[in-house]
C-alpha positions as CSV (number, residue, x, y, z in Angstrom):
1,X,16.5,3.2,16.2
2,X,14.5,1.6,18.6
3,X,11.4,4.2,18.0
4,X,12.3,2.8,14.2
5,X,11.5,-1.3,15.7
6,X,8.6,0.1,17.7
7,X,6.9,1.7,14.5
8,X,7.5,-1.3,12.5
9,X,6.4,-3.5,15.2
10,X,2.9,-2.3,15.7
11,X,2.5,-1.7,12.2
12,X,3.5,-5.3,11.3
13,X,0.5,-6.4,13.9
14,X,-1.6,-3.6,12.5
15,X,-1.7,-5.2,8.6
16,X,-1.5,-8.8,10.1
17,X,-4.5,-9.1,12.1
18,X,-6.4,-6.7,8.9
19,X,-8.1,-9.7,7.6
20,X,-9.2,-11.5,10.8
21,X,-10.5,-8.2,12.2
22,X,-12.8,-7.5,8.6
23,X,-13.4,-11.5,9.0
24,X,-15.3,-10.7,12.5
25,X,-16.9,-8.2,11.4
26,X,-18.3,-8.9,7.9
27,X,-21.5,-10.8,9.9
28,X,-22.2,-7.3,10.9
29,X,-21.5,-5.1,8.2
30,X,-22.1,-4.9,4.4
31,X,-18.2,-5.6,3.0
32,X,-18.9,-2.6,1.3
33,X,-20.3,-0.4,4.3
34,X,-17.4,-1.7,6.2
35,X,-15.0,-0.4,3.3
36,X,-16.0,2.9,3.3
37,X,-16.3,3.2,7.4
38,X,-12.7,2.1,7.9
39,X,-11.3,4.3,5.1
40,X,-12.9,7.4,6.1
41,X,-11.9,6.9,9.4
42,X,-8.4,6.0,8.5
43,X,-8.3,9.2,6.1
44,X,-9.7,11.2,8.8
45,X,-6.5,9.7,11.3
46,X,-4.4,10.2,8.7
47,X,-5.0,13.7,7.8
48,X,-3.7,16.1,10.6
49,X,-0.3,14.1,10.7
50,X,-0.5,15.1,6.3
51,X,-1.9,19.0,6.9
52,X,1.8,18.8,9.5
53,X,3.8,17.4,6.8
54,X,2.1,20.2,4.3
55,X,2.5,23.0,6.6
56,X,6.3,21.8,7.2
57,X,7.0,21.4,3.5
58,X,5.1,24.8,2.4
59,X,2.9,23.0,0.3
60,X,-0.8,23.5,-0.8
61,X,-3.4,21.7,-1.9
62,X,-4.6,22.9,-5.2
63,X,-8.0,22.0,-7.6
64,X,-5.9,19.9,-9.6
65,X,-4.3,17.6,-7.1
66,X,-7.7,16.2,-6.2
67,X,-8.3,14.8,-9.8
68,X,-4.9,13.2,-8.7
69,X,-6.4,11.9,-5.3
70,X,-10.0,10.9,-7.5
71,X,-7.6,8.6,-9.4
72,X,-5.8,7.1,-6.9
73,X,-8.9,6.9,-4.6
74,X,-11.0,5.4,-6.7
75,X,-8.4,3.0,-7.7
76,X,-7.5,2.1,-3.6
77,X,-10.5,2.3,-2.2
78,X,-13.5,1.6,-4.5
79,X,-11.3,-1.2,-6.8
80,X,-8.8,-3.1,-5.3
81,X,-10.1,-2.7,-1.3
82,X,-13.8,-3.6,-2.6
83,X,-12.1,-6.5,-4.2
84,X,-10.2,-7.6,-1.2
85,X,-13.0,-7.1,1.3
86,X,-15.1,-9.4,-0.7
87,X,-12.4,-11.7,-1.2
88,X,-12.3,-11.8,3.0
89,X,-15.8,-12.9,2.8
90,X,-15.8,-15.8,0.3
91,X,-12.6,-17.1,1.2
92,X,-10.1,-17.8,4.2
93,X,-8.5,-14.7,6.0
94,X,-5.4,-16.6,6.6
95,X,-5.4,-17.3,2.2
96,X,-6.4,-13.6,1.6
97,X,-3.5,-12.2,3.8
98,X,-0.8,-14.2,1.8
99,X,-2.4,-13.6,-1.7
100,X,-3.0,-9.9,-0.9
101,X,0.8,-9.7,0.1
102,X,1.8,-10.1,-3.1
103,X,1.4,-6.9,-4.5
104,X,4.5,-5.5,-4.1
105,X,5.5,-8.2,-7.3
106,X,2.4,-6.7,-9.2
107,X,3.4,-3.2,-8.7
108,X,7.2,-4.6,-9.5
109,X,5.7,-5.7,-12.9
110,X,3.3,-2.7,-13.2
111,X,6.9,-0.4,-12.3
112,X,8.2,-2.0,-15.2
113,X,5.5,-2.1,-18.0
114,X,4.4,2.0,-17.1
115,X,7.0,3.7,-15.1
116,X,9.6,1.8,-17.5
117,X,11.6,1.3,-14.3
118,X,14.8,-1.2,-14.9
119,X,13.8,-4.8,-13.2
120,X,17.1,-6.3,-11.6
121,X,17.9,-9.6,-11.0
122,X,17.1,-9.9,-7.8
123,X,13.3,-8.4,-8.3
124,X,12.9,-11.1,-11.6
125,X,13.9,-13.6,-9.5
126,X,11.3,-13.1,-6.4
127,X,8.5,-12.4,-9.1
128,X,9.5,-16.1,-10.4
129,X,9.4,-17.2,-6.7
130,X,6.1,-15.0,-5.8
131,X,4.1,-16.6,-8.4
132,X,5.5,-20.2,-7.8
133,X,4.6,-19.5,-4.0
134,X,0.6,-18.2,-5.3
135,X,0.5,-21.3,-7.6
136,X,1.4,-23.9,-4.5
137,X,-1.6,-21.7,-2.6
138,X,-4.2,-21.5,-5.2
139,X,-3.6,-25.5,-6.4
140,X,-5.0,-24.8,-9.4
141,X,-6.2,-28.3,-9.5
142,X,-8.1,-28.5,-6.5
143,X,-9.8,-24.8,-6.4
144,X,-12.2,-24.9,-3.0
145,X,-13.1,-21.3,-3.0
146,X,-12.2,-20.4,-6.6
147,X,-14.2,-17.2,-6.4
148,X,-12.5,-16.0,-3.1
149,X,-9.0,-16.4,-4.8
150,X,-9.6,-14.7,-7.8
151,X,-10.9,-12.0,-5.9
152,X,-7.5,-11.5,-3.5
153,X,-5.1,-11.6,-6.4
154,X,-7.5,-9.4,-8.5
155,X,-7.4,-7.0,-5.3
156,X,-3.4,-7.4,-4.9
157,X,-2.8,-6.6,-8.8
158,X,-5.2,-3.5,-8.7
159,X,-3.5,-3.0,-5.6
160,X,0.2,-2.8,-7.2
161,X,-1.1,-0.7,-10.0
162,X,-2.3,1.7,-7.0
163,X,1.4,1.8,-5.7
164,X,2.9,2.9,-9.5
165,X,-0.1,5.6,-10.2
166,X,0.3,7.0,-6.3
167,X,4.1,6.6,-6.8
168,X,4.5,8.6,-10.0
169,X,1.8,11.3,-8.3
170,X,3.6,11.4,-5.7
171,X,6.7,12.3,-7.4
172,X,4.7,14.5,-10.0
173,X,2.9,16.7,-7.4
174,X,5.8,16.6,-4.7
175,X,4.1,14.8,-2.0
176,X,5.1,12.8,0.8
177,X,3.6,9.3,0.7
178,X,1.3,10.3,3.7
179,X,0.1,13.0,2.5
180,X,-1.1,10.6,-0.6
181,X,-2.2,8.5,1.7
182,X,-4.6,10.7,3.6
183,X,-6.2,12.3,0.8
184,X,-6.4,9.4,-1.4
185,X,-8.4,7.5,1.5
186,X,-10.8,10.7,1.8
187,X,-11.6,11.3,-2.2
188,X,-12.0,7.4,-2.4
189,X,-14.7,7.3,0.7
190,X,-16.2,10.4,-1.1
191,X,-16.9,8.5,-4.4
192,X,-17.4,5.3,-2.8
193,X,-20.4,6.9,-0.7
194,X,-21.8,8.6,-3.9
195,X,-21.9,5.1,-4.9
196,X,-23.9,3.8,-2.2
197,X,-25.9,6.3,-2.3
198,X,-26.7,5.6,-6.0
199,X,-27.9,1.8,-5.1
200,X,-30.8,3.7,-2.8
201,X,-32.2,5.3,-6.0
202,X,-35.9,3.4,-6.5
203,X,-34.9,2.8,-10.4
204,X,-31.5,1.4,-9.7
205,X,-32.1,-0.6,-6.7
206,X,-35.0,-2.5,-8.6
207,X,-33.1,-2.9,-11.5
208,X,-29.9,-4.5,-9.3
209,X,-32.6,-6.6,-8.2
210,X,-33.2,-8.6,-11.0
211,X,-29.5,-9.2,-11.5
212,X,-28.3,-12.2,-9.3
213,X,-25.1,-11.1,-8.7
214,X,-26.0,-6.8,-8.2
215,X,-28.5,-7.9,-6.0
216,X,-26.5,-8.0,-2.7
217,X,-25.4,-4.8,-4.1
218,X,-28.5,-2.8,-3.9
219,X,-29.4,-0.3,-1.3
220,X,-26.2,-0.8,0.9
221,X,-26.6,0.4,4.0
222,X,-24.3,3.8,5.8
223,X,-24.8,3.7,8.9
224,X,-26.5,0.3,10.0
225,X,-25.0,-1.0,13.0
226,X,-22.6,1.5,13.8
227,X,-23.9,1.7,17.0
228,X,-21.6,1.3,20.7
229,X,-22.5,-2.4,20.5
230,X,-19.5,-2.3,17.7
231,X,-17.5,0.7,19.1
232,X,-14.3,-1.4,19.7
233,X,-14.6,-3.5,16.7
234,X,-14.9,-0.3,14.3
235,X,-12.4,1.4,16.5
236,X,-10.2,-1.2,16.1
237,X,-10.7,-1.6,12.3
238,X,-10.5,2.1,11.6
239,X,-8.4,3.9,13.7
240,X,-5.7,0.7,14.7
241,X,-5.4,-1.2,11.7
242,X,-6.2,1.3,8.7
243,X,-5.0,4.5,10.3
244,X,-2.4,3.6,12.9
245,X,-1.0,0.9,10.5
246,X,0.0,3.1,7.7
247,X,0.5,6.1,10.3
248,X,3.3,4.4,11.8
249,X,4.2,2.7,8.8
250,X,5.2,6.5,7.3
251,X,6.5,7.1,10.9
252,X,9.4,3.9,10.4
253,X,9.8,5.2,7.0
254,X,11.2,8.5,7.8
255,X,13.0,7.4,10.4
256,X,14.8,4.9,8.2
257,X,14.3,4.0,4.6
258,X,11.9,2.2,2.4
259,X,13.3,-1.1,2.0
260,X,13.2,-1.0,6.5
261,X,9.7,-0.1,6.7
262,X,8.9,-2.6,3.7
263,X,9.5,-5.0,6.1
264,X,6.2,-4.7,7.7
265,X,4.3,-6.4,4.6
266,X,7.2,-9.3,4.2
267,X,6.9,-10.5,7.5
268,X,2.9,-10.5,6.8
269,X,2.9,-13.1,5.1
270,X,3.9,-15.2,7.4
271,X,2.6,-13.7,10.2
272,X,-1.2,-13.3,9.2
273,X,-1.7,-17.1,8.8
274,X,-0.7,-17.8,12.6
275,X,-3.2,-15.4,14.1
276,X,-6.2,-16.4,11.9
277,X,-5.0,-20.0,13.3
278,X,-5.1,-18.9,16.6
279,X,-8.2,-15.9,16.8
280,X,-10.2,-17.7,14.2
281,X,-9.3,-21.4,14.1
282,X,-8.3,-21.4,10.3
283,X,-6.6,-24.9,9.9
284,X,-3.1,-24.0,7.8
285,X,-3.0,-26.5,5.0
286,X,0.3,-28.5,4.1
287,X,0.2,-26.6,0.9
288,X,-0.8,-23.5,2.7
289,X,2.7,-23.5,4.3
290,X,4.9,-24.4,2.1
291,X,3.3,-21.3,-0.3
292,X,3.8,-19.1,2.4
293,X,7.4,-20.5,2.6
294,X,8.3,-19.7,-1.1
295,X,6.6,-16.4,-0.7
296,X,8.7,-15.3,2.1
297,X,11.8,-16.4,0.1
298,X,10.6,-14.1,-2.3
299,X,10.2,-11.5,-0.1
300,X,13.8,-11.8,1.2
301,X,15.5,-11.7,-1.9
302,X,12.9,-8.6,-2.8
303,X,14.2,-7.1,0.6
304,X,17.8,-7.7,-0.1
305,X,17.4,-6.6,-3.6
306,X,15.9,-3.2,-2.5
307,X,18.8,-2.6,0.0
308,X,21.3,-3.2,-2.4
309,X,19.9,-0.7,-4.7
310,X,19.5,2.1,-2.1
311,X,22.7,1.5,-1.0
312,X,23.6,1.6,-5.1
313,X,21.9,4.9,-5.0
314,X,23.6,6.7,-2.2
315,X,26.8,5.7,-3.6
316,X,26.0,6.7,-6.9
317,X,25.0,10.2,-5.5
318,X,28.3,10.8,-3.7
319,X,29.7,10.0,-6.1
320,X,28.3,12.5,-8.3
321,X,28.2,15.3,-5.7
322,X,32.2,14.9,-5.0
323,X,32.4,15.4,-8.8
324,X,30.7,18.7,-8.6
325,X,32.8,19.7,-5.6
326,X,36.0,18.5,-7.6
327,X,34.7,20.2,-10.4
328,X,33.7,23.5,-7.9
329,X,37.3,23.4,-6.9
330,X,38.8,23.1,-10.3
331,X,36.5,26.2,-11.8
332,X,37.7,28.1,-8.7
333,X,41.1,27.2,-8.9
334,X,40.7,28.5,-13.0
335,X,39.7,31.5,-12.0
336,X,42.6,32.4,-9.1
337,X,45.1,31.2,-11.6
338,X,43.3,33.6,-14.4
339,X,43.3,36.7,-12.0
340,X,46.9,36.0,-10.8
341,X,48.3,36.0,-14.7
342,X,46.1,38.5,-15.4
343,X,47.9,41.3,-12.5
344,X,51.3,39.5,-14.1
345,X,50.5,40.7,-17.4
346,X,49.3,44.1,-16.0
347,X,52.4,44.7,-14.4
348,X,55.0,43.9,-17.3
């Protein structure tokens, strides 16, 4: 248990202080040359722990489970995280971490709309709450970085579709959620640098060019600045936050359930704002707070909600497997009672 609190602990600190590390170090990277360093790193962290879990569970990794990990990739990594990282530069990090930890309502909603998944009380009731709690935030009436907040809560519902499409892989392919993970972070850095590469084609970086809003987009750099000057930094970024984070994140998870680990990304919330206060000198507005407030009431009753269920389910399973054992012990009882008669009736 207390291996459990120590997984959760750094991972909690891991996804918190995300956006204030990307923050620092947006004023020496592209956003999107910074996306595809910190996931190909964090892919590359992630994958011996997911070759293990493979080699444990006898699995293999076949042609067609990488059109899986192109889907989920290029909905992770190039969508939702190019989204959010451009959301870190045109807005708050301390406004992005809140918004962003929303998705978990999103892939609620998404849950329900694809998967066809049941949505209890308890989850309609924190999606109510959630979106009350991103309304107090965003004040629609006083929007000061309009473009920044459209972009975090585009990221966190791309992000929440990512959870359902990895989810119902996951459950299609039989793999663990690191193993997902892993490879969905190296096919999305694949594409994403095909991508990059494209904008250092002659034709297409002139014709980005003469669109305002493609031409920060053209010719992105690989490798600029990845130098020891921003060895800790990258370091940080990559192997702490986006590898360790959802390393130890799996780690809690299989040492307790879902609903533990989920933990990490409810106490974010809350969390996140304080240390781009401190770190970053982000001032916390009044309706800052009391967003974040409503939001973590939403969490809780999320939290509480999923507990319930899992415990729902476990009962619900022993339930059925002492039926089969009655049933077991009925069919065997049957069959003594059969055999008996039937030396009775031999011996008359």
């Amino acid at each position: 248990m207390r291996k459990t609190i120590l997984y959760i602990v750094f991972s909690t600190l891991m996804f918190s202080s995300m956006e204030i590390a990307l923050k620092s170090a947006g004023q020496a990277f592209n956003p999107i040359q910074l996306n595809l360093i910190r996931f190909f790193i964090g892919g590359l962290v992630l994958l011996p722990i997911a070759l293990r879990t493979n080699a444990k569970q006898k699995q293999h990794i076949h042609l067609r489970d990488w059109a899986l990990f192109a889907l989920t990739g290029f909905i992770c990594v190039i969508v939702s995280m190019t989204l959010y990282q451009l959301a870190i530069v045109y807005d708050e990090a301390s406004t992005v971490a809140v918004l962003f930890s929303c998705n978990p309502v999103f892939a609620l909603l998404f849950s329900y709309l694809i998967l066809h998944e049941r949505l209890g009380r308890a989850n309609l009731i924190a999606v109510i709450i959630s979106i009350l709690g991103l309304l107090v935030i965003v004040n629609p009436s006083h929007l000061t970085h309009p473009l920044g907040l459209v972009l975090a809560i585009t990221s966190a519902l791309t992000f929440g579709l990512y959870s359902i499409v990895s989810r119902y892989g996951s459950v299609s392919h039989h793999f663990s959620g690191i193993v997902m993970t892993a490879y969905t972070f190296l096919a999305g850095s694949a594409e994403l640098l095909v991508l990059v590469l494209v904008t250092h084609i002659p034709v297409v970086a002139n014709a980005m060019g003469q669109v305002s809003f493609l031409a920060a987009f053209k010719q992105i750099p690989v490798l600029q600045n990845v130098s020891m000057t921003y060895f800790w930094l990258l370091f940080f970024i990559g192997v702490m936050v986006t590898g360790g984070g959802f390393a130890f994140y799996f780690l809690a998870m299989e040492r307790s359930d879902v609903s533990t680990a989920s933990l990490v990304f409810f106490i974010k919330p809350g969390l996140a704002p304080i240390l781009a206060a401190v770190i970053l000198s982000e001032k916390i507005t009044t309706a800052t707070i009391v967003g974040i407030v409503i939001i973590l009431i939403g969490s809780v009753i999320t939290f509480m909600g999923n507990r319930v269920k899992a415990r729902e389910s476990v009962f619900l399973n022993r339930d059925d497997v002492n039926d089969e054992v009655a049933d077991a012990k009925s069919a065997a009882v049957a069959r003594q009672v059969y055999v008996k008669t039937g030396k009775t009736t031999i011996q008359h």
